[in-house]
N, C-alpha and C positions, 0 to 999 in steps of 0.2 A: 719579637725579642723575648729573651729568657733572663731572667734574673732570682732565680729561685732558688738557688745555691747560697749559702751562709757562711763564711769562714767565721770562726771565733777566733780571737788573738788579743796577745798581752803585749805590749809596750817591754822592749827588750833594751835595758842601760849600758852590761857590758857586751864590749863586742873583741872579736881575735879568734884566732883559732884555736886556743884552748878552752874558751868562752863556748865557741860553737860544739864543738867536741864535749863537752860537758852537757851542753844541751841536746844532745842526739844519746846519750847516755842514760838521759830521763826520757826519753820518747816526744822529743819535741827539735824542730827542726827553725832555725834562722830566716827570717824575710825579711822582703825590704817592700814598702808602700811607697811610690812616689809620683811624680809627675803633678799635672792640672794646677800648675806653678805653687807648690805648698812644697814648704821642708820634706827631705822623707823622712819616714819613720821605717825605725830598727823593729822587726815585733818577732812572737814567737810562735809559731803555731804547732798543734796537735799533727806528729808525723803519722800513724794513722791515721787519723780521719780525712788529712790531706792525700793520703795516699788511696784510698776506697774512691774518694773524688774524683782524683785524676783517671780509674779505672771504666767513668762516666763520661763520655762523646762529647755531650752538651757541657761539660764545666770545661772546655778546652774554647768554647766557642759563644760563652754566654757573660750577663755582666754579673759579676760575684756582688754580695755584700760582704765586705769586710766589718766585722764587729769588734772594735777596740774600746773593751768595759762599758760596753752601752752607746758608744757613739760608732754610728754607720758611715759607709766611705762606701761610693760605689766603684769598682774597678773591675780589668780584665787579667786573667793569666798574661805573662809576658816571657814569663822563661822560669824552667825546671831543671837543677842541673841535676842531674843523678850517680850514685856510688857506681865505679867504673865496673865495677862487675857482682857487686850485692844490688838487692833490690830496700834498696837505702835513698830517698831524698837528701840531699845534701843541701841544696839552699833554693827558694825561690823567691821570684821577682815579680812583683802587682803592679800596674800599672793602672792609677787615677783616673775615673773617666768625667770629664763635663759633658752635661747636655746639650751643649752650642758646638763642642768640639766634635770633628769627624776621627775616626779612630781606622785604620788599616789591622783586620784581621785576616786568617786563613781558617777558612770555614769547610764543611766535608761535603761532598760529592754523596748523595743515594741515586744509588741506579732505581730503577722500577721498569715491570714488563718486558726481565732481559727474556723468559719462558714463552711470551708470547711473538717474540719477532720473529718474523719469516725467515729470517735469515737463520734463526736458532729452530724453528719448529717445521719450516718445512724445509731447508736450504743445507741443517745440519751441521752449521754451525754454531761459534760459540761469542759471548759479549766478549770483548778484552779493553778492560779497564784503564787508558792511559794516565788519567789525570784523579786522581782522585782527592785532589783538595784545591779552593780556588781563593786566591788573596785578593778581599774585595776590599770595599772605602765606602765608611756609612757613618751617621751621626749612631750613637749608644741604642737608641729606642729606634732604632731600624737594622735590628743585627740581628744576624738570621742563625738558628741552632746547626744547619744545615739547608741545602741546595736541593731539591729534588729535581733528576733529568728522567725523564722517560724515553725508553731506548725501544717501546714495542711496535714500532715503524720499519725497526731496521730491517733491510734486506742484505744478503752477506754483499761485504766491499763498503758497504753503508758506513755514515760515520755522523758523530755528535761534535759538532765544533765548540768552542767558547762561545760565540755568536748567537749559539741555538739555546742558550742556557737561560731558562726566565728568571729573570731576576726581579725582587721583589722593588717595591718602589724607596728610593732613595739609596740605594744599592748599586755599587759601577765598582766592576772589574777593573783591576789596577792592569793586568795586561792591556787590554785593547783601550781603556782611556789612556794609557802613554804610545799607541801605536803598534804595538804590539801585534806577533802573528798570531793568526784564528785559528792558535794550534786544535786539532781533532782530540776529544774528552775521552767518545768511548767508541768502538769500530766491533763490527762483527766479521770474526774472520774464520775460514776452514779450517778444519781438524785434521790436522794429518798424523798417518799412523805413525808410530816410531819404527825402527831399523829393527827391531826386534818382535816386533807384530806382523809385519812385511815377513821376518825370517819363519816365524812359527805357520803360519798361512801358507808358506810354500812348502813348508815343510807336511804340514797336515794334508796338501792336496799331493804332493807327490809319496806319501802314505796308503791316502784312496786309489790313488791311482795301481800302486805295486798291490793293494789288496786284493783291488779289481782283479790284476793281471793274472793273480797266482789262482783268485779261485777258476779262471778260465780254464787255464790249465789243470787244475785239476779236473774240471769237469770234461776237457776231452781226454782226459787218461781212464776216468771211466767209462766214455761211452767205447772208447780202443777196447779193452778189456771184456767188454760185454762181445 
């Protein structure tokens, strides 16, 4: 588990959308602290420095400290909403975490060893990535920054299920503990050319070919000649 990330925040009194609008005016953006049965709290946080954050894998997937004027709260990201076409935060939402309480996150998929699979290295094939994030169920101090799969087994048609994924201990995928299919993570598949690599290769052999033919003919117009 990661907890190395610090939000700073100020206790925020007014609230409305002119209130927020005025806060994203100064460079600071609206949130909300809640859950782990306590009141929430309105706060304000640094819209840079939340945004640098967000730009980080692991603050998507790790437990935050929330700092409000010296008092710590431990919590996770819960939601981001963002300006529909500036690259603007608009409001986000923290969610509380207890040590006795299990929490449902989605955490990232790293491949590893897609350069050595047979499938990639002798077979000619390529990894092709289906799932690349998994919603697991863990208490806070068993949450993982990420998943690593190793895929350098693969032979092409080869595939990585849910099933094959180690998971750390105290860690259960939310698919397959509700039943869930064993859907396939990652699969090595063949490379096929496009219609337009096919056309230029036919074209460049029936190139050689007329190249061939012409200089034949020239060279029995020379020996004619002689």
């Amino acid at each position: 588990m990661s907890d190395s990330h610090t939000i700073l925040a100020e206790m925020r009194d007014v609230q409305g959308t002119g209130a927020s609008r005025r806060l994203r005016h100064a460079g600071k953006i609206p949130a909300v602290l809640y859950g782990a049965g306590k009141e929430p709290a309105m706060l304000t946080l640094s819209h840079n420095s939340l945004y640098h954050n967000l730009e980080d894998e692991s603050f998507h997937s790790s437990i935050l400290t929330v700092d409000i004027a010296g008092k710590q709260e431990k919590a996770i990201l819960r939601d981001v909403q963002m300006h529909a076409y500036k690259q603007l935060i608009m409001h986000v939402d923290l969610q509380r975490v207890s040590a006795t309480d299990k929490i449902h996150m989605s955490v990232p998929l790293h491949f590893t060893g897609g350069d050595e699979a047979p499938g990639v290295k002798v077979e000619s094939g390529i990894v092709s990535h289906l799932i690349t994030e998994l919603d697991i169920v863990c208490l806070p101090e068993n949450l993982p920054e990420y998943l690593s799969i190793d895929v350098s087994a693969l032979h092409l048609g080869d595939s990585v299920h849910l099933s094959d994924i180690n998971l750390p201990e105290g860690v259960e995928s939310t698919a397959l503990a509700h039943g869930g299919d064993d859907l396939a993570v990652a699969t090595v598949v063949a490379v096929r050319g496009t219609v337009e690599d096919e056309a230029a290769d036919l074209a460049e052999a029936e190139g050689a070919e007329e190249a061939s033919a012409e200089a034949g003919e020239e060279g029995e117009g020379s020996e004619s000649s002689e």
